[in-house]
PAZAPA-4460 file (N, C-alpha, C; in steps of 0.05 Angstrom, whole numbers, plus 32768, in hexadecimal, padded with zeros to 4 digits):
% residues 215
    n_x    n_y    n_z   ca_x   ca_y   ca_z    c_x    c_y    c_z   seq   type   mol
   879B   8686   8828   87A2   8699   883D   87C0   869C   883E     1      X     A
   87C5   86B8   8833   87E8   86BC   8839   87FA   86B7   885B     2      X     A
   8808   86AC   8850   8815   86AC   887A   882E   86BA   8870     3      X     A
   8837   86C7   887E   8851   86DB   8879   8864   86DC   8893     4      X     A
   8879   86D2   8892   8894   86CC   88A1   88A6   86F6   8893     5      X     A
   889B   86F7   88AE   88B6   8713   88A8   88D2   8711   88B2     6      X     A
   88DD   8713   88AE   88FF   8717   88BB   8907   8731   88BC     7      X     A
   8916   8735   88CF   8919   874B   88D1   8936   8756   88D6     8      X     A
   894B   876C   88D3   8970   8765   88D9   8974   877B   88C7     9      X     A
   8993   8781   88E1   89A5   8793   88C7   89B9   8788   88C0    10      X     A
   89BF   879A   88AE   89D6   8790   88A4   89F7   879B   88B2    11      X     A
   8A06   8783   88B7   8A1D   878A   88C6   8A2A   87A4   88AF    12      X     A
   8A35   87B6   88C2   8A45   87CC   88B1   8A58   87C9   88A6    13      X     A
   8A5B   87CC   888D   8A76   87C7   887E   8A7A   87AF   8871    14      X     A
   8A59   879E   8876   8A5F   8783   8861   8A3E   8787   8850    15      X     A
   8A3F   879C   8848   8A20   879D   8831   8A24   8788   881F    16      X     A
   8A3E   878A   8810   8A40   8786   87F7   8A41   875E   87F2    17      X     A
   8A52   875C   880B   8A4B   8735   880A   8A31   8735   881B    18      X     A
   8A1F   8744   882C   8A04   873D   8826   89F3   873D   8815    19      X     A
   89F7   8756   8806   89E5   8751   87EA   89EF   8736   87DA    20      X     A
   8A00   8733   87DB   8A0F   8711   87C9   89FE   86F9   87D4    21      X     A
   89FD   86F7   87F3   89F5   86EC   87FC   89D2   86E5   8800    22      X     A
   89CB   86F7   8807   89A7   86FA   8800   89A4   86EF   87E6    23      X     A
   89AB   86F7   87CC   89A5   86FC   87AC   89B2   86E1   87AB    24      X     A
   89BE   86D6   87AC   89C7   86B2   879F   89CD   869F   87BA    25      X     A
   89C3   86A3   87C8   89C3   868F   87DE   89A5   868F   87F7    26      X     A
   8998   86A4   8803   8991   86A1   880E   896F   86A4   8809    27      X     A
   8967   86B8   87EF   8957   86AF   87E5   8947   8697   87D6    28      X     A
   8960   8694   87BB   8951   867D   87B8   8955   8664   87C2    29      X     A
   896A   865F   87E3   8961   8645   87F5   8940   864D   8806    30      X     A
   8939   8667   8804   8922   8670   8814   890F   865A   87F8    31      X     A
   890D   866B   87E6   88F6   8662   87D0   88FB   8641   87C5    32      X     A
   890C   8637   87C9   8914   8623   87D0   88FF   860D   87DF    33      X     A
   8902   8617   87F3   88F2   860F   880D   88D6   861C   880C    34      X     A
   88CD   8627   87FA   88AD   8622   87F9   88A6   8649   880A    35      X     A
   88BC   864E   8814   88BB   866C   8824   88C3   8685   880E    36      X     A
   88AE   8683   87FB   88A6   869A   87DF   88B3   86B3   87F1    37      X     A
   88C3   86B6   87D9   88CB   86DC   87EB   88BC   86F5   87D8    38      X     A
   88AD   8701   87F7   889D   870F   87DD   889D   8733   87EA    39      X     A
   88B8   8735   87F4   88B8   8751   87FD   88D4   8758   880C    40      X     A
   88DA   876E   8802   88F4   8778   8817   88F1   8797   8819    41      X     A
   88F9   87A5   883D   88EF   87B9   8839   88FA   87C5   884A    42      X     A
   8903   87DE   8850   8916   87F0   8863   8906   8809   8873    43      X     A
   8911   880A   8885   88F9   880A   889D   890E   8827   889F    44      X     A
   8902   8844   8892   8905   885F   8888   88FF   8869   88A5    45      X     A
   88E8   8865   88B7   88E7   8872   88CB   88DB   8860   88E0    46      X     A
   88D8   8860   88FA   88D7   884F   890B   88E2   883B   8918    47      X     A
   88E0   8825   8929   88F6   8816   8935   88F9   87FF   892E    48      X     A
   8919   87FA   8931   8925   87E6   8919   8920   87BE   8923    49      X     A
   892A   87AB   891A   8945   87B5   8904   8936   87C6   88EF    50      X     A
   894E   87CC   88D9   8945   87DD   88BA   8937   87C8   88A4    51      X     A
   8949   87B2   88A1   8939   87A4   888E   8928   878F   8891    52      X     A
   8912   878A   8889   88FB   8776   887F   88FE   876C   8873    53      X     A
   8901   874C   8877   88FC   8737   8861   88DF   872B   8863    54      X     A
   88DC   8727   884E   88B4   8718   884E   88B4   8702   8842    55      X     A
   88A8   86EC   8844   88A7   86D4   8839   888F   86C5   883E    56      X     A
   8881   86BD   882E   8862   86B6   882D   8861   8695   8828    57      X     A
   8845   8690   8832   8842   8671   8830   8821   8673   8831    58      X     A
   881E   865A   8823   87FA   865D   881F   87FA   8658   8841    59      X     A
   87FD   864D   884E   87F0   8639   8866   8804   8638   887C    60      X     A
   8804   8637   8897   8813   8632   88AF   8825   861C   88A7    61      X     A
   8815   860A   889D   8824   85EB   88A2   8835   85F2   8888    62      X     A
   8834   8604   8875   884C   8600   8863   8866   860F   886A    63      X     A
   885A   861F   8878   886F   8634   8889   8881   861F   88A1    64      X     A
   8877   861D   88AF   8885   8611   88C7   8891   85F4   88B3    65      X     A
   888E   85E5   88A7   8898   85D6   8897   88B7   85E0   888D    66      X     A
   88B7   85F9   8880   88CA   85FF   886F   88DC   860C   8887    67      X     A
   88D3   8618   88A0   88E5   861F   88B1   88F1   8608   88C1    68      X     A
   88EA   85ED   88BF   88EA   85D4   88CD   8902   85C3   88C8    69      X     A
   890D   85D2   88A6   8920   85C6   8896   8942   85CD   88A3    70      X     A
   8956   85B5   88A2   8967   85B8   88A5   897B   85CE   8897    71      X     A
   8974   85D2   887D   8983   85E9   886A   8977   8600   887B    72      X     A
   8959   860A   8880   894C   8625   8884   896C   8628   889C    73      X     A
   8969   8611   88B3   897C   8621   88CB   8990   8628   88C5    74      X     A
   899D   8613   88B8   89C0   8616   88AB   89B6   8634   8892    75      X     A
   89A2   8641   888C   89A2   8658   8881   89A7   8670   888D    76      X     A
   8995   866D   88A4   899D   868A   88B0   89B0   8689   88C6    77      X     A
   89BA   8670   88CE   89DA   8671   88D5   89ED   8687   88C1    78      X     A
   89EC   8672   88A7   89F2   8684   8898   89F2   86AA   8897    79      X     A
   89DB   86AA   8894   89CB   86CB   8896   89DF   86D6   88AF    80      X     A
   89DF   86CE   88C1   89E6   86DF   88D9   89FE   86E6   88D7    81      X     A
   8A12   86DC   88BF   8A2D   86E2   88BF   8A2A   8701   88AF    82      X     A
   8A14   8705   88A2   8A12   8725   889C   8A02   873B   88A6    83      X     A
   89EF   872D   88C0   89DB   8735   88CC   89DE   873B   88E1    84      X     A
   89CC   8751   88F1   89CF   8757   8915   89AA   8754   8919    85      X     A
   89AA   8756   8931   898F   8757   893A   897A   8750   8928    86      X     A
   8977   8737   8922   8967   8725   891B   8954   871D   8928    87      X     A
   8937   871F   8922   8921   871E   891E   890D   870C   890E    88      X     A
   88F3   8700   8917   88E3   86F8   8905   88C4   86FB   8913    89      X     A
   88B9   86F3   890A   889A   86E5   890B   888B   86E1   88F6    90      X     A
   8872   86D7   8901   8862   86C8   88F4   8845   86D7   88F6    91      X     A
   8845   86E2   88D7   882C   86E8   88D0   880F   86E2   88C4    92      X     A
   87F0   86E0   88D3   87E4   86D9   88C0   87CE   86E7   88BA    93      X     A
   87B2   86E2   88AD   87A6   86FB   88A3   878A   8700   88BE    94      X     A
   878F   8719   88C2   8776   871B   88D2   8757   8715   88C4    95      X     A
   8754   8718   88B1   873C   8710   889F   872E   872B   889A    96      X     A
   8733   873C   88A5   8727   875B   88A6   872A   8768   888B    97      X     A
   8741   875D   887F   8750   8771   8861   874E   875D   884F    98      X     A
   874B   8765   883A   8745   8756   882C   8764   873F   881E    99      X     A
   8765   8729   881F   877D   8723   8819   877D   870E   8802   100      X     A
   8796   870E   87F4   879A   8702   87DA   87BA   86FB   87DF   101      X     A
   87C9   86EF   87CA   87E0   86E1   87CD   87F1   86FE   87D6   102      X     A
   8803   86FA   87E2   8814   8716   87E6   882E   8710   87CE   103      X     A
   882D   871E   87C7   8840   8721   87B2   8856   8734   87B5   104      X     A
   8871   873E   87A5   887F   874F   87AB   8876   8765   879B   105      X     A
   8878   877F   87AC   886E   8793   87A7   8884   87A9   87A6   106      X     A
   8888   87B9   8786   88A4   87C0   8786   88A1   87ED   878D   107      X     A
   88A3   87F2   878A   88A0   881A   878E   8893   881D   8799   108      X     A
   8891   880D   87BD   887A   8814   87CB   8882   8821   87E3   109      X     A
   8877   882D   87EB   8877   882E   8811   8866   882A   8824   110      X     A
   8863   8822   883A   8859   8816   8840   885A   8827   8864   111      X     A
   8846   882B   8870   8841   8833   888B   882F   881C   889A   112      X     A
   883C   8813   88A5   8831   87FC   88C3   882F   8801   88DC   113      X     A
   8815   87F6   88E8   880C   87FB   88FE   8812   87E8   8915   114      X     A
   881F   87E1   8926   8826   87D0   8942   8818   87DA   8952   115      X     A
   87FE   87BD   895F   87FC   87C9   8985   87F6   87B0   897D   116      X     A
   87E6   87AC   89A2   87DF   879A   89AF   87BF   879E   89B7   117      X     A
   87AB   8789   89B6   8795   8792   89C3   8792   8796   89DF   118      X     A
   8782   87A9   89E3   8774   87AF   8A00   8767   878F   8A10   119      X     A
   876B   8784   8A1D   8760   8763   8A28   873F   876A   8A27   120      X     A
   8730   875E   8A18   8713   875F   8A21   870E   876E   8A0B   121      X     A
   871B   877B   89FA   870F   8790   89E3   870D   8782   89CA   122      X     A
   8710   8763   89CC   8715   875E   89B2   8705   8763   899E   123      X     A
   86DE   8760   89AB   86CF   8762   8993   86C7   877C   8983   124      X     A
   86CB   878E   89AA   86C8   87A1   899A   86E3   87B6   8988   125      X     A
   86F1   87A9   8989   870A   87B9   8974   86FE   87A6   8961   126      X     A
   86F6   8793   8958   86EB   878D   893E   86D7   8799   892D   127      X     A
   86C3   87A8   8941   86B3   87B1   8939   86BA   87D3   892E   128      X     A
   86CD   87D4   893B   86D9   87F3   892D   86E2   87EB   891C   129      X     A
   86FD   87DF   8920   870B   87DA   8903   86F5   87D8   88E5   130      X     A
   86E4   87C0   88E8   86CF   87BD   88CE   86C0   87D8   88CF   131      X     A
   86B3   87E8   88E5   86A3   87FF   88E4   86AE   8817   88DF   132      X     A
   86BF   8815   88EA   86CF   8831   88E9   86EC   883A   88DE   133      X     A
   8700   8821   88E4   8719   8828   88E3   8722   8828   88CD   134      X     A
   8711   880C   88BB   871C   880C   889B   870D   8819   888A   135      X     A
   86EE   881D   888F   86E4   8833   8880   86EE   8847   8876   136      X     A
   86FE   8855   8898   870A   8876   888E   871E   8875   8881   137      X     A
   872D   8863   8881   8749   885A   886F   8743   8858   8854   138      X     A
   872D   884B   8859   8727   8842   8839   871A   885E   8825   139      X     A
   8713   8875   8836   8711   888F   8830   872B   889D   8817   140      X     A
   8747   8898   882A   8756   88A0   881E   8761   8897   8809   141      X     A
   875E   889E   87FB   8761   888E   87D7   8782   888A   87CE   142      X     A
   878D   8895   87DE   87AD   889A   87E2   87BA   887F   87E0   143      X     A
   87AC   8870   87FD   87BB   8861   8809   87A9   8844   8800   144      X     A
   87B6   882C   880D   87A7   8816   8800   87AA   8807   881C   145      X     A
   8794   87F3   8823   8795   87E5   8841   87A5   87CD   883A   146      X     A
   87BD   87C2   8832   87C5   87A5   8824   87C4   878C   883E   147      X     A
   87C2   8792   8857   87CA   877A   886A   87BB   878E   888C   148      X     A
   87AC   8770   888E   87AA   8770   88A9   87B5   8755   88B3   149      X     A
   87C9   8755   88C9   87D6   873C   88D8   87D3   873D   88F6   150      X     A
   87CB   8728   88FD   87D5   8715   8919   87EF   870A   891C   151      X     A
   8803   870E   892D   8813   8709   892C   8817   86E9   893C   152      X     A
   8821   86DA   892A   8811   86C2   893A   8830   86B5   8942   153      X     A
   8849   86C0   893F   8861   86B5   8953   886F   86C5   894A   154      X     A
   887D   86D4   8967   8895   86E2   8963   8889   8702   8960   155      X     A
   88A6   8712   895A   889B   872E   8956   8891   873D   8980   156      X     A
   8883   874F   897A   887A   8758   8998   8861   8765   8996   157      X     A
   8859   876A   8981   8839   8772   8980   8825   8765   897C   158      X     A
   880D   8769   897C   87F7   8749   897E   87F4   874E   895E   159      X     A
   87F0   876A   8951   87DD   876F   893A   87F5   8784   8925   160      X     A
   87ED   8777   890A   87FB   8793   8901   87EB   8793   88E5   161      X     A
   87EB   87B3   88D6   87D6   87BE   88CD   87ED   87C3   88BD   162      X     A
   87E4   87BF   889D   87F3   87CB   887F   87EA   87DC   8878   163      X     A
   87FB   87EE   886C   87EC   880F   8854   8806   8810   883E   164      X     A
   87F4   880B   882F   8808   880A   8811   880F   8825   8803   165      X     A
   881B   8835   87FE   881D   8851   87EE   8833   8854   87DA   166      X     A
   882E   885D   87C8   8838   8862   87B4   8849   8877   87B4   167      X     A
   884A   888D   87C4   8858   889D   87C9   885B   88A3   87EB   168      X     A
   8874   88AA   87EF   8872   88AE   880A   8866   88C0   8812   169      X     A
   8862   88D9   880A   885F   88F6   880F   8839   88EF   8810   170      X     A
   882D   88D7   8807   8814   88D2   8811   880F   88CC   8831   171      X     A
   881F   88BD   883D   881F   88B9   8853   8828   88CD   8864   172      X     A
   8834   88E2   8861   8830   8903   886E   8814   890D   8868   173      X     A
   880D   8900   884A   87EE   890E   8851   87D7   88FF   8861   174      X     A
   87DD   88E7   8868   87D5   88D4   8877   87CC   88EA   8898   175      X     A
   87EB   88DD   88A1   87ED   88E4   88B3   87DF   8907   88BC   176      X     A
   87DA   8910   88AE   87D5   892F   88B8   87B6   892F   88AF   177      X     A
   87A5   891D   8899   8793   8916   889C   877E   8920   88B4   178      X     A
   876A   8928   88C3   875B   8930   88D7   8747   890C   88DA   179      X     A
   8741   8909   88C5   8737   88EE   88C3   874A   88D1   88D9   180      X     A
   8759   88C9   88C2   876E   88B8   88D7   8778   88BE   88EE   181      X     A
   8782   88D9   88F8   8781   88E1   8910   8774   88DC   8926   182      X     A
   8757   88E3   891F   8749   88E0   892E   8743   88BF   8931   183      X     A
   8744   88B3   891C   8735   8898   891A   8752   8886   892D   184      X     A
   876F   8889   8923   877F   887E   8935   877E   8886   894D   185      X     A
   877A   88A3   895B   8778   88A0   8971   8767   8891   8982   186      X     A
   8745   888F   8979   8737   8886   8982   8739   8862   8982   187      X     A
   874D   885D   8971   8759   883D   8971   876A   8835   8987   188      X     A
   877D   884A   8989   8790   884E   89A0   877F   8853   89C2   189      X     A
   876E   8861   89BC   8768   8868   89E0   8758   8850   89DE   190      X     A
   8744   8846   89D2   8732   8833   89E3   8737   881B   89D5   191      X     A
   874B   8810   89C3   874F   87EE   89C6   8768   87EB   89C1   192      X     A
   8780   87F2   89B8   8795   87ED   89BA   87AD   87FE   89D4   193      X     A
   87BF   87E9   89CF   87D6   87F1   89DD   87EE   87ED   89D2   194      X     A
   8809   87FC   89E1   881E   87F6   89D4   8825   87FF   89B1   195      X     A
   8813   8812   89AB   8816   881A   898D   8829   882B   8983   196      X     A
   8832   8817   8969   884C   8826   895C   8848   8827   893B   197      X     A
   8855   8831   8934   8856   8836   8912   8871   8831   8908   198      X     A
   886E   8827   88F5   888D   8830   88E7   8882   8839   88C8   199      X     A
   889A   883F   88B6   8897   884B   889D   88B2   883A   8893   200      X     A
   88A3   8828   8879   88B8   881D   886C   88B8   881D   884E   201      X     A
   88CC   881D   8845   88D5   881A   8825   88D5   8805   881B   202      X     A
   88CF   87F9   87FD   88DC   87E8   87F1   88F3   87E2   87E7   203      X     A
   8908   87D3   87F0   8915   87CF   87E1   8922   87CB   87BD   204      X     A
   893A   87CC   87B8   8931   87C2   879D   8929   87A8   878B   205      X     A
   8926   87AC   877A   8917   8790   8770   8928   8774   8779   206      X     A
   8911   8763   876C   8920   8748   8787   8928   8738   8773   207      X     A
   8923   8741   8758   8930   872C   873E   894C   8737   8738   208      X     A
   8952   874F   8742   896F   8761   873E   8983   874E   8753   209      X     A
   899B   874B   8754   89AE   873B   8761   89AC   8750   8777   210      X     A
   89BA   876B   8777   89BA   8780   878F   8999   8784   879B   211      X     A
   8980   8774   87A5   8971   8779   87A0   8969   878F   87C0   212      X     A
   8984   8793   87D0   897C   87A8   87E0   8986   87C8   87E5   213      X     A
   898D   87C1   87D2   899F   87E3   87CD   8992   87F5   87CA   214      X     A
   899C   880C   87D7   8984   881D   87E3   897E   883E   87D4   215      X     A
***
């Protein structure tokens, strides 16, 4: 079972260039180092910030909270914050709904995510949509791909968040205007969630490249 630590931050203005130095020979591989696989970075094109995503995977809780436990992890993002503002994290794990496999880094993607919170008392039955209804019609659109369903199990402000993988962005305009998903998100939105938001994010560039966020 993947567990995924997101981070989240911008970058202070006017110092890109010793953060890319910094990420690419220091703060990565003390991450992979520490057992916290980096398997994603990604820029947040539309919706509310910060802009960038860091992702970092662990088979299991206990290997996660382990590697955040470590004296270097703190003295790291001490570090980090000398190129960072509004810093962010949590702790992700799999709702069991989607089908899940190791998360890996995924490079010419985009990616549209779903944030709310449940309705109190709706839990079973938002389960029963989601398996009956919500991922069926998704799974309609041949476009898009379902990669992650998460519980947010520390940190962050939403209870749940929902992955859509695309290959092109201009899919997720056809998403969105869809009559199908429309309807199917609304009816997600009025009778079991609350607090629902989206964002639209990019991949960065590759994570074996030294500049691996240049845009």
């Amino acid at each position: 079972m993947a567990i995924i630590l997101t981070q989240d931050w911008d970058i202070i203005p006017g110092g890109r260039e010793d953060y890319e130095k910094f990420i690419s020979e220091e703060y990565m591989p003390e991450c992979d180092r520490l057992g916290l696989k980096s398997v994603g970075g990604f820029y947040v094109e539309v919706g509310f910030g910060p802009r960038i995503l860091f992702l970092n995977s662990t088979e299991n809780l206990d290997a996660l909270f382990q590697g955040l436990a470590q004296k270097s992890f703190k003295e790291l993002i001490v570090k980090l914050k000398q190129y960072v503002v509004n810093y962010r994290n949590k702790v992700l794990e799999p709702t069991g709904r989607v089908k899940h496999e190791n998360y890996t880094i995924q490079k010419g993607v985009w990616k549209f995510n779903q944030y709310y919170d449940l309705i109190p008392g709706k839990k079973s039955e938002y389960a029963e949509f989601v398996i009956n209804e919500h991922i069926p019609t998704l799974e309609k659109l041949d476009y898009l791909e379902i990669t992650g369903g998460w519980n947010v199990v520390m940190g962050g402000f939403s209870e749940i968040i929902t992955e859509f993988t695309f290959k092109d962005p201009r899919d997720i305009a056809r998403m969105l205007d869809n009559p199908d998903f429309r309807t199917v998100t609304s009816k997600l939105c009025c009778k079991y969630v609350v607090n629902y938001a989206t964002r639209i994010m990019r991949t960065t560039e590759r994570f074996d490249e030294p500049k691996w966020f240049r845009l």
